[in-house]
Residue, then its C-alpha position, 0 to 999 in steps of 0.5 A: x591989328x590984333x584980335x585982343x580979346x581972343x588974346x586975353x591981354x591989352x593993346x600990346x598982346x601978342x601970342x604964339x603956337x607951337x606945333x611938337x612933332x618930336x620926343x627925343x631928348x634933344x628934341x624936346x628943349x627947342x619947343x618948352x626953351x621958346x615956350x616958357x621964354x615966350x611966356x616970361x614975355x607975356x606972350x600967350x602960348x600954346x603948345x600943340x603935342x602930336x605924333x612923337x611929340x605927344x610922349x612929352x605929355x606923359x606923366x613919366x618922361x623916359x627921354x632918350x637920344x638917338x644918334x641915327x641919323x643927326x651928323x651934326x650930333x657932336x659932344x665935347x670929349x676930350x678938349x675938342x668935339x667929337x662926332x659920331x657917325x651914323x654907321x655908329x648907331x647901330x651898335x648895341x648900347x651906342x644911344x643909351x651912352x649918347x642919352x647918359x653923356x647928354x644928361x651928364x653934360x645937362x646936369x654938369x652946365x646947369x641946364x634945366x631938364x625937360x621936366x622943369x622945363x615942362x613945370x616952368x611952362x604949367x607955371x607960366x600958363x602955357x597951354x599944352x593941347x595933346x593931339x586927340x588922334x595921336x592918342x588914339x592912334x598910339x592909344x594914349x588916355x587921359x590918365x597917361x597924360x599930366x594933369x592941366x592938358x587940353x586934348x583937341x584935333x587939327x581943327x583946335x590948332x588951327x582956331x589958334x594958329x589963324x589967331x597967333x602972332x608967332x607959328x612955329x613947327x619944332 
């Protein structure tokens, strides 16, 4: 049985935590899609930013993709889809190219981008919590992040999580 007033919501409320580990472009659309799709559902979410997730909660989003290390990394080019291998990587220029042919590719189908996304999800009362440690360590300030965040530690997460319905690591 559900804890409903931890929840916030009646008999049929259901809720769900997020832990954001990564900050890359194609890593960044996992967690705010299911995020903000959860909440158009009426399920509570919470997002928690940590380590290189944590840059998803900056002001000013400089989203890249890297193709080191993801094989399964294909883009449609020239009616068929083409894979770059990792040897590829590391060549100057090679993820800058990747980024501006995934952004092109967002743009041209009609994807949102991260920042709607991310203002979708402020809409929707999300709650984005930063990671109070990530900060530090990486020395990130509250005057980095955008506004509306909860800043918390392991210990905020997992008072959420023991209460969550849903538990996902993105």
């Amino acid at each position: 049985m559900l804890d409903t007033d931890s929840q916030g919501g009646g008999d049929n409320a259901k809720s769900m935590s997020l832990i954001v580990t990564k900050g890359t472009l194609d890593w960044a659309y996992p967690p705010f899609i299911l995020a903000t799709t959860a909440a158009a559902m009426d399920i509570k979410v919470t997002m928690f930013f940590t380590f290189y997730g944590l840059p998803l909660l900056n002001k000013n989003l400089d989203l890249k993709i890297s193709s080191l290390g993801n094989p399964a990394m294909k883009m449609p080019m020239m009616g068929m889809h083409m894979a770059m291998p990792n040897i590829v990587s590391a060549i100057p220029g090679v993820d800058r190219m990747a980024t501006t042919m995934m952004k092109n590719l967002i743009k041209k189908k009609g994807v949102a981008s991260i920042p709607d996304l991310r203002d979708a999800a402020v809409d929707l009362d999300v709650k984005m919590i930063g990671c109070q440690m990530t900060m530090d360590l990486f020395e990130y300030g509250t005057e980095d992040m955008i506004d509306g965040i909860e800043i918390g530690g392991a210990a905020t997460y997992m008072e959420i999580a023991a209460k969550s319905d849903i538990n996902l690591y993105i």
